[in-house]
Backbone bond lengths (Angstrom), bond angles and torsions (degrees), N, CA, C in turn:
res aa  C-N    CA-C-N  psi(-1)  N-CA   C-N-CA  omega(-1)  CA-C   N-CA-C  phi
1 X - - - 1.458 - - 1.524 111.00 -
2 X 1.382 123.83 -45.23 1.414 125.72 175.25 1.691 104.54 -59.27
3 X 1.458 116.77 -39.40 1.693 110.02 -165.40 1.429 82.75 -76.72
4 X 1.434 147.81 -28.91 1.533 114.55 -171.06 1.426 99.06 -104.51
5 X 1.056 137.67 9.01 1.408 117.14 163.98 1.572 107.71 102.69
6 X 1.247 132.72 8.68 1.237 124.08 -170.01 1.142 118.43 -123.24
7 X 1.306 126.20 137.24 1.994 132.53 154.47 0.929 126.72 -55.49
8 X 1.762 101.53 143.24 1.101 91.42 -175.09 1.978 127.35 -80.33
9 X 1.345 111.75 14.99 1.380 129.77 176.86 1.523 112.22 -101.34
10 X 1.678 104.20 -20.43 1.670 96.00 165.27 1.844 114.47 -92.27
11 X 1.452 82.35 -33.57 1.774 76.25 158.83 1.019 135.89 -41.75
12 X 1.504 119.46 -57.19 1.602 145.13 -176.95 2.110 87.16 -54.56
13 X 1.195 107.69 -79.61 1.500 104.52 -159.80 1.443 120.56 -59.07
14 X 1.443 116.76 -22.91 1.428 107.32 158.38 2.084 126.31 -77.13
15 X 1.318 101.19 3.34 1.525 118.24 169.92 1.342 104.40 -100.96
16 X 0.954 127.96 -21.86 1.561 138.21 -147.70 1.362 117.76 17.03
17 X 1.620 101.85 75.61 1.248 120.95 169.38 1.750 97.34 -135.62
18 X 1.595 113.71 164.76 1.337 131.82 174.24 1.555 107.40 -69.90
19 X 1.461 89.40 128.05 1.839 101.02 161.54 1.306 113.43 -40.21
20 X 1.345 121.88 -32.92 1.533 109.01 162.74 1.427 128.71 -59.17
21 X 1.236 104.06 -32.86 1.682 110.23 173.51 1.422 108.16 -49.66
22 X 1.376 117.85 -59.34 1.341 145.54 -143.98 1.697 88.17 -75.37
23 X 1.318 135.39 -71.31 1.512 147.93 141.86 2.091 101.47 12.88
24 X 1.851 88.54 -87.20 1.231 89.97 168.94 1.509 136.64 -46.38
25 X 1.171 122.05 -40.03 1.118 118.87 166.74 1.703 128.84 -87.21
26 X 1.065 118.95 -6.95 2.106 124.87 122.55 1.045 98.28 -29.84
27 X 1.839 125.43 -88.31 1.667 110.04 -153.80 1.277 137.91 -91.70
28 X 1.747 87.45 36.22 1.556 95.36 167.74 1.559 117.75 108.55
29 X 1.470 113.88 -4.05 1.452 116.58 178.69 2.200 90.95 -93.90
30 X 1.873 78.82 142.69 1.605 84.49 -165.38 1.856 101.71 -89.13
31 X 1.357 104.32 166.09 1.665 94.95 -177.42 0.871 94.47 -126.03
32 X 1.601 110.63 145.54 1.601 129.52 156.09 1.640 109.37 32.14
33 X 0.939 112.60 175.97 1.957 141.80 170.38 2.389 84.39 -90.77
34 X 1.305 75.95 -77.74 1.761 91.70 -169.00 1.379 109.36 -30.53
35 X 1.668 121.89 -59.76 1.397 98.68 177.82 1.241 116.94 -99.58
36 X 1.048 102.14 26.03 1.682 91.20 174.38 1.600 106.75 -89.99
37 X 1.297 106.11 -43.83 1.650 108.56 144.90 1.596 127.10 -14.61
38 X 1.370 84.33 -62.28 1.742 97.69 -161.05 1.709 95.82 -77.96
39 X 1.334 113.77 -11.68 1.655 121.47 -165.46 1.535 94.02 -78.77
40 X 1.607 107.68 -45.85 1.476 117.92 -177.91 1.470 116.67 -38.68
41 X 1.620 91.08 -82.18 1.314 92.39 175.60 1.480 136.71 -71.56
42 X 1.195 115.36 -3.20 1.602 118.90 173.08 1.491 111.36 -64.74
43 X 1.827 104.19 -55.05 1.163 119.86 -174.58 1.596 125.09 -95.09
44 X 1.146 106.55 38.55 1.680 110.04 -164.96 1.199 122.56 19.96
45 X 1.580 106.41 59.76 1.784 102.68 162.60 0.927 135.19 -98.99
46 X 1.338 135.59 147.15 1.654 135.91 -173.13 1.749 114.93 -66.81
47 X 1.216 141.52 157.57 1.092 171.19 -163.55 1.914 79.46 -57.68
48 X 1.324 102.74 -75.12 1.360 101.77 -158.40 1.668 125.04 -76.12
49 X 1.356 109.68 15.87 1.498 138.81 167.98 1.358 104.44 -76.42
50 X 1.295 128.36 -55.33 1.159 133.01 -167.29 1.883 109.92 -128.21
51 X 1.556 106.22 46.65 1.607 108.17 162.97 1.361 111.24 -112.59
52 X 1.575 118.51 20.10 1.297 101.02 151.72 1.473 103.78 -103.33
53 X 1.029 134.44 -8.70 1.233 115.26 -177.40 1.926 109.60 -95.29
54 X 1.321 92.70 -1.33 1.967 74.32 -174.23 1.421 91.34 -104.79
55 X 1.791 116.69 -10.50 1.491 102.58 158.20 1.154 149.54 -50.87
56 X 1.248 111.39 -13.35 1.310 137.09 -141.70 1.627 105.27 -96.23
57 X 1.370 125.36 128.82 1.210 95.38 162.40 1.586 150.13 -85.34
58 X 1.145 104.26 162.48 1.762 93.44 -164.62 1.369 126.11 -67.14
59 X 1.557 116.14 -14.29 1.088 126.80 163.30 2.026 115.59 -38.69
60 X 1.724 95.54 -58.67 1.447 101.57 -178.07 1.826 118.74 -86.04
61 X 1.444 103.74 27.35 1.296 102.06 171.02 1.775 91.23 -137.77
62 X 0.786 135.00 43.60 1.203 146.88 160.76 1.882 143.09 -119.07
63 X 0.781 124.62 163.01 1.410 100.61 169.35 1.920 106.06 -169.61
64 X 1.191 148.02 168.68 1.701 136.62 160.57 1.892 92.05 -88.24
65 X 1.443 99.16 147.70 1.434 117.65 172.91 1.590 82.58 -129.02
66 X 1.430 119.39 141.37 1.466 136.35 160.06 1.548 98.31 -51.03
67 X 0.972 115.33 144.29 1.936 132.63 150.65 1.657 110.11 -108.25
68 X 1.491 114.70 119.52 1.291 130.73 -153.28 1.789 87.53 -113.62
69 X 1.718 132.36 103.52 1.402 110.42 173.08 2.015 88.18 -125.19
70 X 1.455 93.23 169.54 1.436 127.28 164.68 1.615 109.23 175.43
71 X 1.712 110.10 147.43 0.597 122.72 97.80 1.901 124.74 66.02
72 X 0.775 133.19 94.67 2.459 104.36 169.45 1.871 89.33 -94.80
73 X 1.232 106.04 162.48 1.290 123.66 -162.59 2.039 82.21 -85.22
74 X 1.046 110.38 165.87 1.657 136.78 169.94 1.704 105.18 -38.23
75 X 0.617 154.42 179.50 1.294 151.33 -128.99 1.940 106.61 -57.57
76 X 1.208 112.09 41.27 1.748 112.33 157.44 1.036 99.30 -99.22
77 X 2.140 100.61 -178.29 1.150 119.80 175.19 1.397 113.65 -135.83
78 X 0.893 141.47 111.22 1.740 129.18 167.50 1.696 100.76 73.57
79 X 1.494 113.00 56.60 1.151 138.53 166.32 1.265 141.96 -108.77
80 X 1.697 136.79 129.10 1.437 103.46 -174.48 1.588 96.53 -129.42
81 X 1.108 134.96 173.34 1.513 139.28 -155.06 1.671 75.79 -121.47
82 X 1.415 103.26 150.08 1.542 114.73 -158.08 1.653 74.52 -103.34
83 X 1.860 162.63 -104.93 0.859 140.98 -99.27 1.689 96.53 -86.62
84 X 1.349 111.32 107.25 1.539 107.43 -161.53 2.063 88.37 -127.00
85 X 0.928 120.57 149.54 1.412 121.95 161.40 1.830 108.65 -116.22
86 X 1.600 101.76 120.30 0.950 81.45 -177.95 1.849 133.88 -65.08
87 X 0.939 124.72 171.53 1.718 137.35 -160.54 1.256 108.29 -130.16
88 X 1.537 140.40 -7.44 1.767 126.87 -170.42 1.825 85.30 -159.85
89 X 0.904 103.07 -162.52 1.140 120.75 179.99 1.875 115.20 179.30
90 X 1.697 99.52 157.00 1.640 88.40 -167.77 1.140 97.15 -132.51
91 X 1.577 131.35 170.10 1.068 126.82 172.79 1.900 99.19 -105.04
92 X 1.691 103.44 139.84 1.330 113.89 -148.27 1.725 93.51 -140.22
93 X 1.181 118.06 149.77 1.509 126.77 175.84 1.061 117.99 -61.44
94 X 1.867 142.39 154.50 0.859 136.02 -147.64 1.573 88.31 -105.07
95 X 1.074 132.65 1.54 1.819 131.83 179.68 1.749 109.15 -73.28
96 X 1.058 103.11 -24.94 1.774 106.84 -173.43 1.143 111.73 -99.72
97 X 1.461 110.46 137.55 1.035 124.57 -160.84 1.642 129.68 -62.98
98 X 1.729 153.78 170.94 0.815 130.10 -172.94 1.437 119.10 -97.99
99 X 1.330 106.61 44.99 1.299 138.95 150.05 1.424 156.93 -93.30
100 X 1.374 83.63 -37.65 1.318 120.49 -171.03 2.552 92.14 -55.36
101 X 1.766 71.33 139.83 2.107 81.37 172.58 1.363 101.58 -113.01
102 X 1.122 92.93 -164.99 1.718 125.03 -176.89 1.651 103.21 -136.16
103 X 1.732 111.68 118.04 1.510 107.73 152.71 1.159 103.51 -119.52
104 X 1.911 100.66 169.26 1.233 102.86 167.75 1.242 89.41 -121.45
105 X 1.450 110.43 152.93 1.453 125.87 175.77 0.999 120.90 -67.82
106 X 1.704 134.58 130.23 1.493 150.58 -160.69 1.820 107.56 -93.85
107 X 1.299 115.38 -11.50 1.669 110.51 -145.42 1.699 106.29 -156.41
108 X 0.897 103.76 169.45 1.706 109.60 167.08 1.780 122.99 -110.96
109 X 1.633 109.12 22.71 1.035 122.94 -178.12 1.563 112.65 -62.25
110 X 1.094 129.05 -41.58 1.225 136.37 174.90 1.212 128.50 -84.10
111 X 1.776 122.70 -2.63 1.452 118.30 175.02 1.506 109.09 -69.79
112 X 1.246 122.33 150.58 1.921 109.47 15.58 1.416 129.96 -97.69
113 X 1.277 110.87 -9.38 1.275 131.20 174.23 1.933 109.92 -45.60
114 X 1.702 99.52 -47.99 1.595 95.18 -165.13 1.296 83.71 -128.63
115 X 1.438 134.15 164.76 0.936 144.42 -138.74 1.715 106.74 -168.36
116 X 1.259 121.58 106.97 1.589 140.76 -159.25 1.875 101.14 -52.70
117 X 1.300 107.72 112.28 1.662 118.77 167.78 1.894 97.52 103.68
118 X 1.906 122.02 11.21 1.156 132.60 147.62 1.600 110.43 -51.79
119 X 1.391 108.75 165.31 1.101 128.37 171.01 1.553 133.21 -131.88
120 X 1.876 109.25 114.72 1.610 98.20 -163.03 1.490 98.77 -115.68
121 X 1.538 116.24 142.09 1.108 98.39 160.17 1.286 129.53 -111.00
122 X 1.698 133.88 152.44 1.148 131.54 177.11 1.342 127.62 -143.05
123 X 1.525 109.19 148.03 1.145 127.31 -165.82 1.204 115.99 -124.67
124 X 1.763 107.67 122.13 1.224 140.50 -175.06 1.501 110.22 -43.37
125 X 1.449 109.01 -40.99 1.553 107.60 -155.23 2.071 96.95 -92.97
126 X 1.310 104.04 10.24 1.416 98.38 -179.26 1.545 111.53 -96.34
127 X 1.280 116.95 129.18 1.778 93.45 -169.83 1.975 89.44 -99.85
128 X 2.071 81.16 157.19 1.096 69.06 -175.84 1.791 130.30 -101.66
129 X 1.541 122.48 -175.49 1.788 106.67 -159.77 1.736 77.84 -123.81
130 X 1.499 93.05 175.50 1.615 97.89 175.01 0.693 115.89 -52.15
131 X 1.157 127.31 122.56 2.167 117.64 164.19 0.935 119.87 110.42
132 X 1.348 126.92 0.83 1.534 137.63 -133.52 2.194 81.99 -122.82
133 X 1.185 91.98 147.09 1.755 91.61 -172.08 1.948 93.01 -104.48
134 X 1.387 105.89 148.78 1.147 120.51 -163.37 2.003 115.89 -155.55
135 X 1.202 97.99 151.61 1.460 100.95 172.29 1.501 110.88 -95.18
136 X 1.637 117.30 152.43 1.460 111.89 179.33 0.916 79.81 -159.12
137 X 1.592 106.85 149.31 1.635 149.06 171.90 1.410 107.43 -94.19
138 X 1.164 132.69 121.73 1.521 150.49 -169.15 1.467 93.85 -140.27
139 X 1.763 93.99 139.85 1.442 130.08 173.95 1.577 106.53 -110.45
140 X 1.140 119.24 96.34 1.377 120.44 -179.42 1.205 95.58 -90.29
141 X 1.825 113.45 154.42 1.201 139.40 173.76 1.600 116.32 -54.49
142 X 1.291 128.13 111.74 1.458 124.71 160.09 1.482 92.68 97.28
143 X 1.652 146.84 13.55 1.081 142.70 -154.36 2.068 89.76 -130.42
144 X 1.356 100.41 140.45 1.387 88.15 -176.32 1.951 90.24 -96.87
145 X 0.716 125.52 -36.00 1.727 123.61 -158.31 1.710 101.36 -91.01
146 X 1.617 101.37 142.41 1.505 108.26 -178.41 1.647 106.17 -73.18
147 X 1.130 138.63 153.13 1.240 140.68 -173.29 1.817 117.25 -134.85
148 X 1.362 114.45 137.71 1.474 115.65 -143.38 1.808 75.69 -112.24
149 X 1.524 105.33 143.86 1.632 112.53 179.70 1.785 98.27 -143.20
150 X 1.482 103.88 141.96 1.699 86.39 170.95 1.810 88.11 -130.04
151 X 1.309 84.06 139.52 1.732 114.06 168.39 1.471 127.52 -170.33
152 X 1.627 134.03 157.53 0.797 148.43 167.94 1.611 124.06 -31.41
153 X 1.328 106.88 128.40 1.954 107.36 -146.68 1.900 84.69 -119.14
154 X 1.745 101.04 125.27 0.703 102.86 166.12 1.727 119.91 -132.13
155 X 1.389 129.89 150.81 1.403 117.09 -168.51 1.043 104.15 -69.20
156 X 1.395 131.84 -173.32 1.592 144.47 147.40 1.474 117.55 -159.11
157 X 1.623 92.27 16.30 1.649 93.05 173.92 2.171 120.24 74.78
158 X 0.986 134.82 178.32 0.883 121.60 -153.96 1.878 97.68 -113.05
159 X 1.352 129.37 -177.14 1.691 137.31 -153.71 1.761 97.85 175.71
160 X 0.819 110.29 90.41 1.608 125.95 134.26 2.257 79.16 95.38
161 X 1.091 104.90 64.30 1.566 98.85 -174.68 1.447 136.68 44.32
162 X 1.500 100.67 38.46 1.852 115.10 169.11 1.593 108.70 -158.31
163 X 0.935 101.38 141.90 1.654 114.76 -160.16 1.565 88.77 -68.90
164 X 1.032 127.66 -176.58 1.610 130.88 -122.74 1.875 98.64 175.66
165 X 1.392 122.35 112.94 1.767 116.42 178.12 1.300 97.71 -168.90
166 X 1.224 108.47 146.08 1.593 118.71 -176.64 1.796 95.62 -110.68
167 X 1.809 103.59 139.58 1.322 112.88 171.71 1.420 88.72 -98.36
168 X 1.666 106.52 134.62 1.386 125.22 -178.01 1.487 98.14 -116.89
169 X 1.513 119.35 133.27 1.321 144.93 154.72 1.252 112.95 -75.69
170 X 1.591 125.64 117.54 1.397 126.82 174.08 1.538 113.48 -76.64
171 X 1.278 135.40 -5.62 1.122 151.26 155.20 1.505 116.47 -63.47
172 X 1.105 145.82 87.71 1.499 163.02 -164.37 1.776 99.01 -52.89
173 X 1.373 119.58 -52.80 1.419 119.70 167.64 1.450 128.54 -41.17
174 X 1.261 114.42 -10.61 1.732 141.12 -170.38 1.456 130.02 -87.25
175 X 0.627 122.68 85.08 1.953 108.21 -177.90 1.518 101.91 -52.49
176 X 1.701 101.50 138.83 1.569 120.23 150.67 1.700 107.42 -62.19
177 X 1.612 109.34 145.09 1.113 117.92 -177.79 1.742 91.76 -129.74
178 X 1.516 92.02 129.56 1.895 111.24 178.16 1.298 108.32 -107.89
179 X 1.831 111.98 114.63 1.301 89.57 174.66 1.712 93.12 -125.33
180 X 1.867 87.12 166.12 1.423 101.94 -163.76 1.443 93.20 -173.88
181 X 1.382 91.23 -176.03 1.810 109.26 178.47 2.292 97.30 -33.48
182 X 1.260 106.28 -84.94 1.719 116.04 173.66 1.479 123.84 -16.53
183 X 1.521 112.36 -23.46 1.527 99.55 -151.21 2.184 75.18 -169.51
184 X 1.357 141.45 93.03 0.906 156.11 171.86 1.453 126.70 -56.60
185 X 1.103 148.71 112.85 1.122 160.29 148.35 1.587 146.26 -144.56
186 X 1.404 123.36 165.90 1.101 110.31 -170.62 2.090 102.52 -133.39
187 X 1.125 92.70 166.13 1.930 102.34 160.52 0.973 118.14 -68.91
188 X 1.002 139.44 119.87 1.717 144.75 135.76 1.424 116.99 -44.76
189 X 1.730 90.70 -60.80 1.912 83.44 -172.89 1.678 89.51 -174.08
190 X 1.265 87.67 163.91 1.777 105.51 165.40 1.352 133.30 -115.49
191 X 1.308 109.00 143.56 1.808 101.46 -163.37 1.419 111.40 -80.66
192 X 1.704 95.95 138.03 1.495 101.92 -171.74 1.462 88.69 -110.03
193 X 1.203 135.01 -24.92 0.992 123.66 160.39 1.578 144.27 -148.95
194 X 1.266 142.10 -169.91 1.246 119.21 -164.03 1.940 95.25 -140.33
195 X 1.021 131.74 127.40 1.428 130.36 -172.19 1.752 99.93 -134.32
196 X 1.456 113.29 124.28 1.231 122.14 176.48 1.415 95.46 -96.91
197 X 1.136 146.33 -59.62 1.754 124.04 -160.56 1.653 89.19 -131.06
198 X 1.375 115.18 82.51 2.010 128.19 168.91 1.557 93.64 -52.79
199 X 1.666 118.07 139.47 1.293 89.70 144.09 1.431 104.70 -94.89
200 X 1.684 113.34 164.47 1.494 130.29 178.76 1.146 116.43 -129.13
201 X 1.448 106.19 136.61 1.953 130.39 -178.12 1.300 90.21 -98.75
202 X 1.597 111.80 139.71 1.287 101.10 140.59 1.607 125.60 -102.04
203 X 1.267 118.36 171.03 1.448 138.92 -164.39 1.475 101.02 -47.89
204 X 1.197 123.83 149.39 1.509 109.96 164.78 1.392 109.29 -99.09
205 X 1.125 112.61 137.41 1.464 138.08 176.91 1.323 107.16 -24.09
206 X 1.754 114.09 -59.31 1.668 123.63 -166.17 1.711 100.84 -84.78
């Protein structure tokens, strides 16, 4: 990465996976067939840099992550109703945790980057860093059901003894949402990754 010139946060976003991924695979956890590929040729590596990993079989670099879809409720946007069972399932890297979901995107809040009926996945056990895109559960006022939103996580430090971050919409048409002591919420998870055309199984019946 130093001989080609690159970060490890521009790395991550041209894979569209989390700087944590990128982290992990520094200390030695191996990635995918796919990017190790893409590792090849990004980073001019030789054949024998990356023949243990395309040796490998795909079985043990694989794993199913649930795919969680609905729906936004009647006048939301880029929302998901938390008692969801999942319905598809994807095949997902063996770095994320056995937690980690599958959404598909409800909205066009996040273009151009993400793109409405995309698919992100995220994982609970990743905390998240500035900038870093994430799911959060919000309790809106006068609303009985918790409601799932994904957007851009930013700090702001803490206010009256609770940490304090605005979910930012890369879509300009969007309001920033601040939550804190005033206006309540929490993380779900952080995206480990970003998939424009997943393929998807569904569940088997038995």
């Amino acid at each position: 990465m130093a001989r080609a010139k690159i970060k490890p946060s521009t790395l991550a976003k041209e894979l569209r996976v989390s700087r944590a991924t990128i982290y992990k695979w520094l200390s030695g956890q191996l990635p995918s067939r796919k990017h190790a590929r893409f590792l090849q040729l990004r980073l001019g590596l030789t054949d024998s840099h990356v023949s243990n990993v395309m040796a490998a079989p795909p079985s043990s670099m694989a794993r199913r992550v649930p795919l969680i879809e609905s729906t936004p409720e009647a006048g939301k946007t880029g929302v998901y109703v938390v008692d969801l069972t999942p319905q598809s399932w994807l095949e997902a890297d063996a770095d994320f945790s056995t937690q980690a979901v599958g959404l598909r995107l409800a909205d066009d809040s996040m273009e151009p980057e993400f793109y409405m009926g995309e698919i992100v996945i995220v994982d609970p056990q990743v905390q998240p860093r500035d900038g870093d895109y994430v799911v959060a559960e919000l309790q809106e006022a006068d609303e009985p059901s918790r409601l799932w939103t994904f957007k851009q996580y930013r700090a702001r430090g803490h206010h009256r003894g609770q940490q304090v971050y605005d979910l930012v919409p890369l879509n300009p048409t969007y309001r920033t949402t601040t939550v804190g002591p005033d206006f309540p919420g929490r993380i779900v998870g952080t995206m480990v990754e970003h998939r424009r055309r997943p393929q998807l199984r569904k569940t088997p019946s038995d």
